[in-house]
C-alpha positions in Angstrom: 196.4 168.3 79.1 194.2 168.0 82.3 191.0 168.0 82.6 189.9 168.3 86.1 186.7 166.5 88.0 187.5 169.2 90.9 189.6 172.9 91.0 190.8 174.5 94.2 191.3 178.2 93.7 193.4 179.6 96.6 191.8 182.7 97.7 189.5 184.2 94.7 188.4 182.6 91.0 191.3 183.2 88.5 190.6 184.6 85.2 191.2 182.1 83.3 188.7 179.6 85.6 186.2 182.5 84.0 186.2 182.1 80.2 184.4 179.9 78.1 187.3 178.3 75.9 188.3 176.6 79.2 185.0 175.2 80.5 185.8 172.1 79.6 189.3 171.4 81.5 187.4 173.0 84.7 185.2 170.8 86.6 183.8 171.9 89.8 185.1 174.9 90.9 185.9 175.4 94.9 187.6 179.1 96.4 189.2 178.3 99.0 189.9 181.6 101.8 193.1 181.0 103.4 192.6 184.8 105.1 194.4 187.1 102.2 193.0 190.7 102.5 191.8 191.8 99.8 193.4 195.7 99.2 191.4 198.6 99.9 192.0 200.3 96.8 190.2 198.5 94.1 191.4 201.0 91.5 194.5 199.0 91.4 193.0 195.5 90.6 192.1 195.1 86.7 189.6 192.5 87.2 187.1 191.4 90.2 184.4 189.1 90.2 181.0 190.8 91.7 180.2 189.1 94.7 176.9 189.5 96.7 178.5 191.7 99.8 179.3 193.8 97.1 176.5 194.4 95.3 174.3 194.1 98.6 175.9 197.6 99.6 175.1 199.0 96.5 171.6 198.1 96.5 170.0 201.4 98.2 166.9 201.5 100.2 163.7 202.8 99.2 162.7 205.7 101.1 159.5 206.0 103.4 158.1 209.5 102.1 159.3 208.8 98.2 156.8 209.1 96.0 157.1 208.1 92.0 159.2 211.1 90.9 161.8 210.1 93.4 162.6 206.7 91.6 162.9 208.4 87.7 161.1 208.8 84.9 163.3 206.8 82.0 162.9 206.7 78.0 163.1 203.2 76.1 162.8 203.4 72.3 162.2 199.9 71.1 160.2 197.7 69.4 158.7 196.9 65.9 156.0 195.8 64.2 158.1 192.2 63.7 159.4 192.3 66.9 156.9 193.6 69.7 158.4 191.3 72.1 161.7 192.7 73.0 160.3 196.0 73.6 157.8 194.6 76.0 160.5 193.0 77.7 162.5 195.8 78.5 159.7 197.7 79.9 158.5 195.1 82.0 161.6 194.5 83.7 162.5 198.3 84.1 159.0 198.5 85.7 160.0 195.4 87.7 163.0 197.0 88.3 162.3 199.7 90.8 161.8 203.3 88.1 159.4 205.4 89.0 157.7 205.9 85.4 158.7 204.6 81.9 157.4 206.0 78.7 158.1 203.9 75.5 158.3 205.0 72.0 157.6 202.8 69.6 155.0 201.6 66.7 151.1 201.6 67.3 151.5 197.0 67.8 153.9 197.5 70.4 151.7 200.4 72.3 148.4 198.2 71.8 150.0 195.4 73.3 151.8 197.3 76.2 148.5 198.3 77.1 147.1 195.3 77.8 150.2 193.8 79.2 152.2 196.3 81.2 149.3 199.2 81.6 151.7 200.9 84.2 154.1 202.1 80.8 153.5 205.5 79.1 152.9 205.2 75.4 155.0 207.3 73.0 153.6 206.5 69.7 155.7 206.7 66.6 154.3 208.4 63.4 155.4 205.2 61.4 152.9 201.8 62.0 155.9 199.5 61.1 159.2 200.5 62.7 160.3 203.5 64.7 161.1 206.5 62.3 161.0 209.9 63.8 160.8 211.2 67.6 159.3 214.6 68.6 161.1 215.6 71.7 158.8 218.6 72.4 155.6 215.8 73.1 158.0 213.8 74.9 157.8 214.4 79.2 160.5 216.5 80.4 161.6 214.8 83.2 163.0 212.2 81.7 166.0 210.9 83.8 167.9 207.9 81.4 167.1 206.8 77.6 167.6 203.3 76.3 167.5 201.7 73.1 167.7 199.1 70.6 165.8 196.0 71.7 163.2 194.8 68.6 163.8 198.4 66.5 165.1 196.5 63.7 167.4 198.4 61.2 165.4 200.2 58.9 167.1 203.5 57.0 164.7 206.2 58.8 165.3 203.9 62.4 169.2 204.5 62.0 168.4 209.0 61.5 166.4 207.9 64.7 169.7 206.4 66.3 171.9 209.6 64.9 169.0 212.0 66.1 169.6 209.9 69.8 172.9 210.4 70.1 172.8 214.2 68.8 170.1 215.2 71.4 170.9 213.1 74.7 173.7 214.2 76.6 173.5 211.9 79.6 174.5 208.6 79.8 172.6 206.2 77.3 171.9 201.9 77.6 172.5 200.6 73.9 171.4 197.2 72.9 170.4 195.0 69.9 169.7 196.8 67.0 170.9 199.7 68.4 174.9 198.3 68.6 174.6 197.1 64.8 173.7 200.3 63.6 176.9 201.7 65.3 178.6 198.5 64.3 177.6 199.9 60.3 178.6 203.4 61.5 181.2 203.5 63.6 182.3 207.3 63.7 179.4 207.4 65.5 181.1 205.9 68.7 182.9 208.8 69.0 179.8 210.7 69.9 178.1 208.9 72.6 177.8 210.6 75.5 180.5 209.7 78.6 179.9 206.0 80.5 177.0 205.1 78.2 176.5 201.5 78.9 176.9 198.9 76.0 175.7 195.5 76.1 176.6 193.4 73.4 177.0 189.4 73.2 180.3 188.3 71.2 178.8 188.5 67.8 177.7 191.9 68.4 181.3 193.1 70.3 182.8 191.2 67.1 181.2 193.8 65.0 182.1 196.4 66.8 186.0 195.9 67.4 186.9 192.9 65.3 187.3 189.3 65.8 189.6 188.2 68.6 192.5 185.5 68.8 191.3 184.2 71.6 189.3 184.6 75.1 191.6 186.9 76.8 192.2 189.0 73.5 189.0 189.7 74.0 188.9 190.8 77.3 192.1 193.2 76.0 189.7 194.6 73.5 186.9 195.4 75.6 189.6 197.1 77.8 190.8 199.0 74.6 187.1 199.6 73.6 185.6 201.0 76.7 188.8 203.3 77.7 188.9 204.6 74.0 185.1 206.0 73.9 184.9 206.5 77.6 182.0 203.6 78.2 180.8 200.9 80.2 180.9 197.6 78.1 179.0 194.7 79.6 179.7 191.9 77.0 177.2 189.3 78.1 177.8 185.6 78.6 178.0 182.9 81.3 180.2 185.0 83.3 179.1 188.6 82.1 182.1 191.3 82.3 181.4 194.6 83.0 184.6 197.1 81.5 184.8 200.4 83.1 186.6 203.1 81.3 189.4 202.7 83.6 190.4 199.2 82.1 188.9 197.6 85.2 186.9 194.2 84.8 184.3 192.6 86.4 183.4 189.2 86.3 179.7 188.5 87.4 178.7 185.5 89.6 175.3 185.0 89.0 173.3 183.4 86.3 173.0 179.6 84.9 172.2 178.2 81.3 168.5 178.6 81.5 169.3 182.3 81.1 170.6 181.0 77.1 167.0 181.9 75.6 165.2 184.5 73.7 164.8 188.2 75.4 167.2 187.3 78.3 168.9 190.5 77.1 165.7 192.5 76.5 165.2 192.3 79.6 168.9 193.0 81.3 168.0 196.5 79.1 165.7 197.3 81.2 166.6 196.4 84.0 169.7 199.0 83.6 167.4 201.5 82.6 165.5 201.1 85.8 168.3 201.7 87.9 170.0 204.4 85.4 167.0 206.3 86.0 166.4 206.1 89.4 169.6 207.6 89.9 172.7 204.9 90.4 175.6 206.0 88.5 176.2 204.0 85.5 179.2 201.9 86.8 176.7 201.0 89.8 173.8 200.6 87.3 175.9 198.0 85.2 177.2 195.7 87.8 174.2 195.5 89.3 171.9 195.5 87.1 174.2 192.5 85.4 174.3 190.5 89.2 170.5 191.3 89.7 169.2 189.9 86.1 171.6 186.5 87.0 170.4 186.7 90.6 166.5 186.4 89.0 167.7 184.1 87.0 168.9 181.8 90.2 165.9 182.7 92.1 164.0 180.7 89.0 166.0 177.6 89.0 165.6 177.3 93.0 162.0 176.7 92.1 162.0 175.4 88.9 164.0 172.9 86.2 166.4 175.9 84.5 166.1 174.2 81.2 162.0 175.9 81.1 162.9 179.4 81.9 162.1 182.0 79.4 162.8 185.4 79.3 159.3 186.5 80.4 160.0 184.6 84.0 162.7 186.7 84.7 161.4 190.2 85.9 158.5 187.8 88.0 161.6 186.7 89.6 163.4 190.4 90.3 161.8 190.2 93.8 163.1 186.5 94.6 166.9 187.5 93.5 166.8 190.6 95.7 165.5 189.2 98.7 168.1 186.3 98.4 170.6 188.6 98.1 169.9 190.9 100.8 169.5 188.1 103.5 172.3 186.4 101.7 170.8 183.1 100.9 172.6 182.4 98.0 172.5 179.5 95.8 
């Protein structure tokens, strides 16, 4: 067995340099270019890593004459009266994030202390004081552009008819998270309802729920592919190197990100950050990857400044701006 001080990897990271079983036989970790070209038809490689040319292009520019309705109105239902915290996560980093307008519906806690905390958010306030139990679409804006769900709504029976009521009402593209991937995980028949490239983000325990406990690393990246191509959706199972599955079997291994990101709300806050760019209009596949590089990119722009072990979640939306502007004049790490 070896266990290397140093790898050279000719050309691009191989999978298995990737996955967590075999962190500790890879020391640092070098790609060296030799001048392959990489084919112009992506469709035919299974897995990628994201790289920040990549995602740079994707990143589009905010027009001059735009006004709010231009970046999208988007729909998070989160949040309890135990849990306030996730929900005001999400919504500050989809603020953070570029959408035009966010409306959340939760309990009366979470609304009282989104209002002192994040005033920009519309308040959606469920009938229930304790935990989300009922949504009346008719009060709800029209012009909503992307839902998401599932950070801090807890489990309760009348939350999960609030979960079947979701998935029976919204046709476009939904971001499911937390709470909202166990009650699936408890109902599964249910997958085969969510509407096309819906974008999943679960860590291992939740994927394990969902589609069983793998052998090893790379079953698990064979079950995501199975998972995803089988209900037609985007699965970003998160870790240190997050990988996005598209219905198409590809896979995408992000680049960005560092142990600090291991804390509380890290993934309240990639939630909204999707739901930011959902709604302003990327298509999902776009709104995954880089949403995914974006929320590690934060992440770097935080330890460039700072000791990574003190980053909370919190930080990470004050840091949206940093990432971007590193990646855009490509200044990275």
């Amino acid at each position: 067995m070896v266990i290397a001080d140093k790898v050279l990897s000719i050309q691009f990271q191989k999978t298995a340099f990737l996955l967590p079983e075999n962190s500790g036989y890879v020391g640092e970790l070098e790609v060296v270019d030799i001048g392959m070209e990489l084919s112009d038809n992506l469709e035919n490689i299974e897995r990628m890593t994201l790289e920040n040319d990549g995602m740079r292009r994707q990143l589009r520019p905010r027009p001059r004459y735009a006004h709010k309705g231009t970046f999208g109105h988007g729909l998070l239902v989160a949040g309890c009266d135990r849990m306030p915290g996730a929900a005001v996560l999400a919504a500050k980093a989809a603020m953070r994030g570029g959408i035009g307008k966010l409306t959340v519906h939760s309990v009366k806690s979470v609304c009282q202390t989104l209002a002192i905390t994040l005033p920009e958010a519309i308040h959606h306030l469920d009938d229930n004081e304790q935990y989300v139990s009922r949504i009346d679409w008719n009060s709800l804006p029209e012009n909503i552009n992307a839902v998401a769900l599932g950070p801090g709504l807890g489990t309760q029976k009348q939350t999960v008819a609030v979960m079947k009521d979701i998935l029976d009402t919204v046709k476009t593209p939904l971001v499911i998270d937390a709470d909202a991937l166990n009650m699936l995980a408890e109902n599964k028949t249910w997958l085969a309802f969510l509407p096309p490239y819906s974008i999943l983000t679960p860590h291992f325990a939740e994927f394990e729920r969902l589609a069983g406990k793998p052998s090893d690393d790379f079953d698990r990246l064979e079950r995501a592919k199975q998972f995803a191509q089988r209900y037609t959706v985007i699965l970003v199972l998160k870790g240190h190197h997050t990988v996005i599955t598209l219905p198409d079997g590809r896979q995408f291994f992000n680049t960005t990100g560092n142990a600090g990101m291991a804390t509380a709300g890290s993934g309240d806050v990639l939630t909204g950050q999707i739901l930011s760019l959902l709604a302003q209009g990327y298509p999902p596949e776009h709104a995954a990857m880089l949403g995914v590089f974006l929320h590690g990119a934060a992440g770097d722009a935080y330890a460039r400044d700072n000791d990574p072990r003190t980053l909370i979640a919190s930080d990470l939306p004050e840091y949206f701006s940093n990432g971007i502007l590193a990646m855009k004049n490509d200044e990275w790490r």
